[in-house]
Each structure stands twice: as structure tokens, then as C-alpha cells.
N, C-alpha and C positions, 0 to 999 in steps of 0.2 A: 644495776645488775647485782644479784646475790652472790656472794665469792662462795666456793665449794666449802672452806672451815667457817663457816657464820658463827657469829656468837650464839646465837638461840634457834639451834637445831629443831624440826619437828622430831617426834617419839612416836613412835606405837607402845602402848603398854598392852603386854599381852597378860592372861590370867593365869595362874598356877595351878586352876582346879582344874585344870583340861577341859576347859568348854569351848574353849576357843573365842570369848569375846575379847575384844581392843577398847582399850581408849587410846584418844590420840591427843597429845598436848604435846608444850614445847619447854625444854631445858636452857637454864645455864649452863654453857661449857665453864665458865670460869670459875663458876663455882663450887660446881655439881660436875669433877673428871669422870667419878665412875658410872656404872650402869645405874640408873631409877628403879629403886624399890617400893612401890606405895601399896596400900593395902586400902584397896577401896571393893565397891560394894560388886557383885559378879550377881547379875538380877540373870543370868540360866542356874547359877547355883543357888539363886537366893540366898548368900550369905556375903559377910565380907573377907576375900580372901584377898594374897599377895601378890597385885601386880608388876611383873618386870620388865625394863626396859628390853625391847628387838630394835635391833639394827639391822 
């Protein structure tokens, strides 16, 4: 069974452009305390904007 604070949480990474698309991958807590900031590719905005971590 998975305890509630796992080490490697899943993530929604949501988009900055307001498009509203997600990726969804999984973090280090131990490494990685704060929110995920990545800048990957938003294919409704066609560009690469800043995705952040939703809780």
C-alpha cells in the first residue's frame, strides 16, 4: 500500500498561457520541496511556455 506522503508524488503541471492543457508526471519530494516550474512545449499555444506545478 502507498502511504499518503510518498516519496514520488504524481503532479499535474498546468500551463501559464491559459489554455488550460496538463502534463502529468512525478516529483522528488526530497529533492524537489517546492512547487515544479518547467517550461515545456503548450502544442494549443504552439509555443514553449511555463509550466507549474497544481496540487
Amino acid at each position: 500500500m502507498a502511504k499518503s506522503t510518498e516519496l514520488r508524488p504524481v503532479i499535474k503541471l498546468r500551463s501559464t498561457a491559459g489554455t488550460g492543457h496538463t502534463y502529468v508526471t512525478r516529483k522528488n519530494r526530497r529533492n524537489e520541496p517546492d512547487r515544479l516550474v518547467l517550461r515545456k512545449f503548450d502544442p494549443v499555444a504552439r509555443q514553449h511556455v511555463e509550466f507549474r506545478e497544481e496540487r
